[in-house]
N, C-alpha and C positions, 0 to 999 in steps of 0.2 A: 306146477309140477311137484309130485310128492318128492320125500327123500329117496325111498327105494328106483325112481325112474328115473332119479339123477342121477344117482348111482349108476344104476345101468348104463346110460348114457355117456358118462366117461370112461367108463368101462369098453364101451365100443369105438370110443372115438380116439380115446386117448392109447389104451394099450395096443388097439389093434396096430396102429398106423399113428405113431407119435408127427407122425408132418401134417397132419387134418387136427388139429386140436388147434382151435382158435386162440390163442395167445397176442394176437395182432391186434383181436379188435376189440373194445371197451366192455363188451359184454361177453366177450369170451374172456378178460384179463379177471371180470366181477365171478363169473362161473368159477373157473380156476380158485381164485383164493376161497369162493367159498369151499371146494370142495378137499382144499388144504385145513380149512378149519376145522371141517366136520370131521375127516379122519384124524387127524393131528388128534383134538379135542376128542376124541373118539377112544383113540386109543390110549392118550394119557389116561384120562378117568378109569379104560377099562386097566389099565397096569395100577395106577391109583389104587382101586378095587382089590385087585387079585395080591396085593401089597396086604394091607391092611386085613382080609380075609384069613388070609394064612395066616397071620398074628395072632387070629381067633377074637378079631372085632366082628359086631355083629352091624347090618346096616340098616337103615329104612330112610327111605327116600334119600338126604342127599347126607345124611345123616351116619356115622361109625359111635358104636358106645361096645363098652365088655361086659355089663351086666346087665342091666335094666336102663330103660329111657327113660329118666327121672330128671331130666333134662331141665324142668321149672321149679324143683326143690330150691328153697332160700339157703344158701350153704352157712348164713347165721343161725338160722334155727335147731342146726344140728348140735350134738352134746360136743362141748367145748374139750378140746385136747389138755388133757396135764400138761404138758409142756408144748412150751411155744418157740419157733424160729427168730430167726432176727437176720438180720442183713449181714452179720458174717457168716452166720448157717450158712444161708445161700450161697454164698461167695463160695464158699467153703469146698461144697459140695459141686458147686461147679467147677472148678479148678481138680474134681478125681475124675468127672464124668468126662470133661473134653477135655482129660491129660492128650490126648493126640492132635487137638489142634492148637493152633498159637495164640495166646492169649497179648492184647495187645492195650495201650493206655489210654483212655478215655480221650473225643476233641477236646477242644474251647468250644463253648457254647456260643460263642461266636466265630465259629470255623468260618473264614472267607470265603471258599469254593462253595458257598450254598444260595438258594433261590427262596430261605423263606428269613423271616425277621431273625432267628435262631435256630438252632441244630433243631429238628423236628425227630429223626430217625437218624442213625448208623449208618447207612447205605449211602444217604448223601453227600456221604465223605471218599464214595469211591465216584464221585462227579466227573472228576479226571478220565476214569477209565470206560465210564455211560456216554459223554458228549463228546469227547476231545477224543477220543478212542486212541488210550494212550494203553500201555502193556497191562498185564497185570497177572498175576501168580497164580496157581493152580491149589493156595491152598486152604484150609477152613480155616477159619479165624472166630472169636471170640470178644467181646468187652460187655465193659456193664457203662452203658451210654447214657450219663444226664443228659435230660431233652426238657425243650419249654415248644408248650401250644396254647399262647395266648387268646387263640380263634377259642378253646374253652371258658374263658374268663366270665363271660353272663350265664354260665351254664356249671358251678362247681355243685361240686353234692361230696362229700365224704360218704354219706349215707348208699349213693349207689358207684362208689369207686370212682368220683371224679375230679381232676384236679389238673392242675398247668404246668407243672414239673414234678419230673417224677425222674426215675430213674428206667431205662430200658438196657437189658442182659439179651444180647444181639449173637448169634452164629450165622455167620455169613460165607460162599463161595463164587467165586464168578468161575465161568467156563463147569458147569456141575451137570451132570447126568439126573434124570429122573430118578433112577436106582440110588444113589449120593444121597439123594436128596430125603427119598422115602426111609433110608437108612440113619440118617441123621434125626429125622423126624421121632421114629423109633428112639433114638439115644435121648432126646427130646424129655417123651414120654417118660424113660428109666429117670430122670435126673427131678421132673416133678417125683416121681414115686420114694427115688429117696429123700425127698424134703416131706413125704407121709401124704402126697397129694397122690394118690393111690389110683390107678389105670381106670379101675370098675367106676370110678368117681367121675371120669374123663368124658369129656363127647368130642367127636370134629365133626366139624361141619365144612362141605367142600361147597368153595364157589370157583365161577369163574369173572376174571374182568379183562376187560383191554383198554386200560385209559392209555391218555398224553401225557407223557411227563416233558414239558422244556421243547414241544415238538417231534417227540419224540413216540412214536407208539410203541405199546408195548402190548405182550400178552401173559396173561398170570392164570395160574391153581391157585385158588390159595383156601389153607386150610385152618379155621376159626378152630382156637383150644380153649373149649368151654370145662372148669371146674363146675361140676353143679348147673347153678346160674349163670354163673360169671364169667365171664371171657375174661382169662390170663394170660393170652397170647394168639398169635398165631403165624405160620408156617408158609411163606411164599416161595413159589417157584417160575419163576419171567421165564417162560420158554422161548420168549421171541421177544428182546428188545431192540429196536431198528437200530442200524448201524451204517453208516454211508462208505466205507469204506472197506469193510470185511462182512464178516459173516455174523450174523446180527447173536448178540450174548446171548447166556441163560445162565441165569442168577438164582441164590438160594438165599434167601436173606427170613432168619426165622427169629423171633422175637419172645421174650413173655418181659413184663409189668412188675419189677422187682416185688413194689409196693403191693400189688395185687397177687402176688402169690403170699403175700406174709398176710394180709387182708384174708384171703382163701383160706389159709392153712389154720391160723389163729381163731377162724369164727368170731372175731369181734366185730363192732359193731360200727367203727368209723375208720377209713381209709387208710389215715394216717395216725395210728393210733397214739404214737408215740406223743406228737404236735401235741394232739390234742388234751393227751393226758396233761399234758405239762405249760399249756396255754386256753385254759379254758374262757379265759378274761376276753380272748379275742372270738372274732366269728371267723367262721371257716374261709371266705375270700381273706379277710386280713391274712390269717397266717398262710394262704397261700401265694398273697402277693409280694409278702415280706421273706419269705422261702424263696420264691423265685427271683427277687430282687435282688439277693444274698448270693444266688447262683451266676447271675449276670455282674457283680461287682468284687466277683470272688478273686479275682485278677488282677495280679498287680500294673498290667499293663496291658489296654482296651483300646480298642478305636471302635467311637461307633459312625453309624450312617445313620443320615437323618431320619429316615423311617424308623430305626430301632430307636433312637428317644422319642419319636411320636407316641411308639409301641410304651416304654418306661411313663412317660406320661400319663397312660390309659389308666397303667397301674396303677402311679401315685395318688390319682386321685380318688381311687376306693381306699385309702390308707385316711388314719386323723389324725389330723398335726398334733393334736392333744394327748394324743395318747404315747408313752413311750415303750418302744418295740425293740429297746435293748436287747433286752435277754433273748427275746424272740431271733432278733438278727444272729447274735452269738452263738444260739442254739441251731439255726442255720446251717451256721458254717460249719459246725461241726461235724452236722448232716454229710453236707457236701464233702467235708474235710477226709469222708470215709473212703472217696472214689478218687480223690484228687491229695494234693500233695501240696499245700500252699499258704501264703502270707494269713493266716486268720485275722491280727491286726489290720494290715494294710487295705484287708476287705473290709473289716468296718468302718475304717475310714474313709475311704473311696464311696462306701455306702453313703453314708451320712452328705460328706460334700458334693457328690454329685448328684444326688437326688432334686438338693435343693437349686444348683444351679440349671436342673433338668426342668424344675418344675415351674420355672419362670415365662 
């Protein structure tokens, strides 16, 4: 049966005489949600749409840009900016653009309430309020979130913006309307343009998913913020996360790639430029395993679980005992020193000693 006869079809059964709509039996329970998906998913996309058109984005297929679809331009190959950003730019500029919502302080990278080896994303810090469905506030929030994805570790590239910690700059809402959302997305967009990442440069690209999280289903928009080439973010909106005792969330959780906007904005040529300038000696996994090592010992007070020293283990042994990674460490923390607030000594030494008693 096509779409349009199904349509019709609940059309007749359902509006006429809401007590004849099968809801009872298995394939009338499978009809139903489909037919919640198709309109739901129907109409999201088309307000999606009619959002973004009035902005004066242009579209093609699943696709929003404001100038030209130039969408496979190398945004290194383009002429290099006189001046270049840096991580208090951004900070900077973020702190004018979302002066109305709350700006709050970075987890531990080893926040307890989470299901992966290390903080992966900002969102899995409202854990509490997805599983345990505990309260939670009506209002936007803000951080610049270190995160480590060791699942990258065989797969780094500076060359094409790849790496295992990095920093992520999160706006977040639970209980948000579509409109919130699409509005915020917009503020989004202003906040690239004052960092010189300029709208006509922009493309989104909308998908849709419904994965598991923890057993949990869920259903997401979600919309890809390509600079150029490059994905420097993007823009989720969970219309439907299950919930067993109320009425299932919708969440806004929108993102971009500290490093990858400074990468975008600079046109140069490697990820982390900064590393790299100033640690050429090493290859690109070292100073990424010694960056993120530095992030996980940057604490003066840790507990780990056996899985995360299986995890530090993996690390250490792309590391060479020969080699001294002082400075690199030092330089590190400094990194991290910018988001955080803490022992610099005490993490190099915690580095050093627990490495070795890690690695046995």
């Amino acid at each position: 049966m096509d779409v349009e006869k199904k349509r019709d079809l609940f059309c007749e059964t359902f509006l006429k005489d809401k007590e004849i709509y099968v809801k009872n039996t298995k394939e009338g329970a499978n009809f139903i949600n489909w037919i919640i998906d198709v309109f739901v998913d129907d109409k999201l996309l088309k307000n999606i749409d009619g959002f973004f058109v009035e902005k004066w984005w242009k579209r093609k297929n699943n696709i929003f840009f404001k100038w030209d679809l130039k969408i496979w331009v190398d945004h290194r190959k383009l002429i290099k900016p006189k001046k270049k950003i840096f991580l208090e730019d951004i900070l900077k500029v973020a702190n004018e653009v979302f002066s109305k919502s709350k700006s709050i302080p970075p987890f531990h990278i080893n926040y307890k309430k989470i299901d992966t080896f290390f903080v992966v994303a900002w969102i899995q810090s409202i854990s509490n309020v997805l599983f345990e469905e505990r309260q939670y506030d009506n209002n936007w929030y803000y951080i610049s979130q270190p995160v480590i994805r060791i699942k990258y570790l065989d797969n780094i590239s500076w060359d094409k913006g790849n790496g295992i910690s990095f920093v992520n700059f999160t706006v977040l809402k639970v209980w948000v309307t579509l409109s919130e959302f699409l509005k915020k997305v917009d503020e989004s967009i202003w906040f690239l343009s004052k960092l010189w990442l300029y709208a006509w440069n922009v493309s989104l690209r909308i998908r849709k998913d419904s994965p598991v999280w923890n057993n949990r289903k869920m259903k997401n928009i979600i919309i890809d913020i390509y600079y150029w080439n490059l994905q420097i973010g993007d823009a989720v909106f969970i219309y439907d996360f299950e919930q067993k005792t109320r009425t299932s969330l919708t969440v806004a959780d929108i993102w971009f790639g500290l490093e990858r906007i400074i990468y975008a904005r600079n046109r140069i040529h490697n990820y982390f430029e900064q590393f790299w300038l100033n640690f050429k000696r090493y290859s690109e996994t070292e100073v990424e395993v010694v960056k993120t090592l530095s992030l996980i010992f940057f604490w003066k007070e840790w507990m780990l679980t056996q899985n995360q020293k299986n995890q530090i283990k993996k690390l250490y042994k792309k590391l060479d005992k020969s080699k001294n990674y002082f400075p690199l460490i030092d330089y590190s923390i400094e990194y991290w020193n910018s988001f955080y607030n803490n022992s610099k000594l005490k993490a190099i030494y915690d580095f050093f000693i627990n490495l070795e008693n890690l690695s046995n």
